[in-house]
N, C-alpha and C positions, 0 to 999 in steps of 0.2 A: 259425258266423256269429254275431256279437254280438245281443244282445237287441234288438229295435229296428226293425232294418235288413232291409228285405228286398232277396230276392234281384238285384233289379234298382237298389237304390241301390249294390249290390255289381261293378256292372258297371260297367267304363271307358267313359269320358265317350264318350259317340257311339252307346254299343252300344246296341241294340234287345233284344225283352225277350226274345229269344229267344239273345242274346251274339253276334248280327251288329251290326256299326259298321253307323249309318245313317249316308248320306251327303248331308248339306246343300245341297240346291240352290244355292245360296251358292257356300256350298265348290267345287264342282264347277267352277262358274262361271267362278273365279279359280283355282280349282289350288290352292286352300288347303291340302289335305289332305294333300300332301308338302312342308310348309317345314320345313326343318332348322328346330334351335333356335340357329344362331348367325348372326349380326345379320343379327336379323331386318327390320330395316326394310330392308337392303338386298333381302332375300328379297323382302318384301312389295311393295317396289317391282318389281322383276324379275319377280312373277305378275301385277300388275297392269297391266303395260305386254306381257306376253303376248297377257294377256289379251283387250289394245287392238289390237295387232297382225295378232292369229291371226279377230280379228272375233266375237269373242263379248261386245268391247261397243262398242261405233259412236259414231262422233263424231257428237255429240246426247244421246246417251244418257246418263242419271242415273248418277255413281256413286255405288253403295252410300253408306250415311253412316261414317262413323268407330268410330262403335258397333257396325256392323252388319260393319266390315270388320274391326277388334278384335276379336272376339269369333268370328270364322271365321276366321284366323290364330293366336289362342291369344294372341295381343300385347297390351300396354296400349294405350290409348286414344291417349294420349301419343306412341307408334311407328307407330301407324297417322297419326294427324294431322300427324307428320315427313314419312312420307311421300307423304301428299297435297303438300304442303306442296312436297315435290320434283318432284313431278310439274307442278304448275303453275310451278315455275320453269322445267322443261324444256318448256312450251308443250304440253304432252300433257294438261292439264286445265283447266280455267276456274272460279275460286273466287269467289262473287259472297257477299259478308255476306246473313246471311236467306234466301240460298234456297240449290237445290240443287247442287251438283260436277257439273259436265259434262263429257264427254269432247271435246277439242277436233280438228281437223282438224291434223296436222303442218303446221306453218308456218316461216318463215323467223326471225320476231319475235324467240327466245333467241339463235339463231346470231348475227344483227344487232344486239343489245346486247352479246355476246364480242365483234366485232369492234371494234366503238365503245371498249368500255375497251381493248381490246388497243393502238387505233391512238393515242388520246387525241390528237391532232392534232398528233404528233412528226412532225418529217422523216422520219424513222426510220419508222414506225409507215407514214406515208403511203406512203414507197416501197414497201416489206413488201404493202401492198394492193393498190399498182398490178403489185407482182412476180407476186401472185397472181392476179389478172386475167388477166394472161400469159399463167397455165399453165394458168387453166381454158381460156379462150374457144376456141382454135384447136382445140383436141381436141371440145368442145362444138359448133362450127361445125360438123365431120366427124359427128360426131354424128346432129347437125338436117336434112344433107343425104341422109340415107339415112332417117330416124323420120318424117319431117315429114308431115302432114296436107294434103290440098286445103285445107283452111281453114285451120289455122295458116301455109299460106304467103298467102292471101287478105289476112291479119290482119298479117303482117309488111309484104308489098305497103305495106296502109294506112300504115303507119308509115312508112314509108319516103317515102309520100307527104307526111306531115307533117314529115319533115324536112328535107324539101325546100322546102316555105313557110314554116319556120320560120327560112331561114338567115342570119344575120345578129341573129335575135333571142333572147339568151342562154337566158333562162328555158323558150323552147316549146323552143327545141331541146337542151334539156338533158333534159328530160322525156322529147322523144321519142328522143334517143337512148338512154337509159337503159332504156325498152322495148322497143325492137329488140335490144339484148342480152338483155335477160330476156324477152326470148318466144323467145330463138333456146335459150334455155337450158332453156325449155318444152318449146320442139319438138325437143331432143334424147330425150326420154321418159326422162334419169334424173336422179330426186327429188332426189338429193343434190345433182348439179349446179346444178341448179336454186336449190334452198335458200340456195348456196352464193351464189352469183350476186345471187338478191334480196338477200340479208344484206347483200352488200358495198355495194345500194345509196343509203345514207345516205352512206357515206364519198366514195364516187366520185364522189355529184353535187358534195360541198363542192370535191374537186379541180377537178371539171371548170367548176366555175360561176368558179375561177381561171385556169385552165388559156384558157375563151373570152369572158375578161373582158382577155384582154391588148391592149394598145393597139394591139398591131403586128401584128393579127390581122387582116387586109382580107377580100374577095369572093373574091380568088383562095384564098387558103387554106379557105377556108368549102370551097367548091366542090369543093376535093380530096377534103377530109374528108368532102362527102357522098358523092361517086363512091366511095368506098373500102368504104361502105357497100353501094353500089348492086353492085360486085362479088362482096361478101360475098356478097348476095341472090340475084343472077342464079346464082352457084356453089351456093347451095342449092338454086334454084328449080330447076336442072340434074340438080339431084340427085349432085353431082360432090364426093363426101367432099373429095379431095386439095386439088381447087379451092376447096374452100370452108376449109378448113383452112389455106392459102396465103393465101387472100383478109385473113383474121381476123390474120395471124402481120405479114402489110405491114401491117397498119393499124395494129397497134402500134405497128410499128417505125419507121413514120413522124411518129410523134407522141413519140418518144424523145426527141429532144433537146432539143426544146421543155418533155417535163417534167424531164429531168432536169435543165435548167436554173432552172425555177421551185422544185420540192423537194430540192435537193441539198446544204443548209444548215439546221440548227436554226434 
């Protein structure tokens, strides 16, 4: 052993003085203690969203600071701060100047800026949304009709009530119809769905605020549109998958030609 050094500067980074690796409450924490050493921010991100996942850090909860995540990964400051840095792009953390990283609740917020640039207000883009709408809803309606809650049907009920006085005037009944889809996409109980569904709506309301702003839009057609709803509802309140998957698939289909008339041109 060199002059100098004792036995214990001699020992690999972690080891205790008896040549066991302690292990970092930290570390542990996040799963520090097995990242390969190649990209590593990728790694770093991948235990950190584990981490969030598996519940050993709760949305509320402080993350570690950059320093303290650096330095229980073995990484620069600089790789840890990337990816935080990613983390709050993908809506999984909350970066506020001056104070602390939060762990956030999964929300729809990143999915719903992908879509905004994806659609950027092209024909093209636009149809693509409403294609997608399509494919969720009807499977989603099946869904809702076998997941659903006493209350989450209590809560669509209301809605449904309000779009009933709302018909005839654009803006209430654009609101409330945009939450009788996103709570139908609620009460199917799965996340993604959901996500999916709220994301899309920014884009949907700009259609639709076109869509029942047309001139040639009277009482009778209001009236259709709301009943189409009101069957949606009754098939779930039914508890009746097929029926409520039937219900969701005519009410598209009724409202086809009228959009593809309005978006079928640059």
């Amino acid at each position: 052993m060199p002059h100098g050094r004792s036995a214990e500067d001699s020992m690999p980074k972690g080891a205790g003085v008896n040549g066991a690796l302690d292990i970092d409450p930290l570390d542990a924490l996040l799963g520090a203690e097995d990242v390969a050493p190649v990209r590593l921010g990728e790694a770093v991100i991948e235990k950190l969203t584990q981490a969030i996942l598996d519940g050993r850090l709760k949305p509320g909860d402080a993350l570690p600071s950059e320093g303290r995540i650096a330095a229980s990964f073995g990484v620069s400051k600089q790789v840890a701060r990337e990816a935080i840095r990613e983390l709050a792009a993908m809506g999984v953390v909350h970066i506020q100047q001056g104070k602390v990283t939060r762990i956030r609740d999964l929300d729809a917020e990143p999915l719903g800026r992908f879509f905004r640039f994806a659609v950027r207000g092209s024909a093209t883009g636009i149809n693509e949304a409403i294609e997608l709408r399509r494919i969720l809803e009807p499977p989603t309606s099946k869904l809702a009709a076998t997941a659903r809650s006493d209350a989450e049907l209590a809560h669509l009920g209301a809605i449904l009530a309000r779009m009933e006085a709302s018909l005839g005037d654009v803006p209430s009944w654009i609101e409330a119809d945009l939450d009788f889809h996103e709570t139908i996409g609620t009460m199917s109980g799965n996340r993604l769905l959901k996500f999916q569904i709220r994301a899309l709506r920014p884009i949907i309301s700009e259609i639709m605020e076109i869509f029942n702003s047309r001139g040639n839009r009277g009482p009778v057609e209001w009236r259709e549109t709301y009943e189409r709803h009101v069957r949606i509802f009754n098939a779930i309140k039914a508890g009746d998958a097929h029926a409520a998957f039937g219900a969701m698939s005519q009410h598209f289909e009724a409202a086809d030609a009228a959009v593809k008339e309005l978006f079928s041109g640059e």
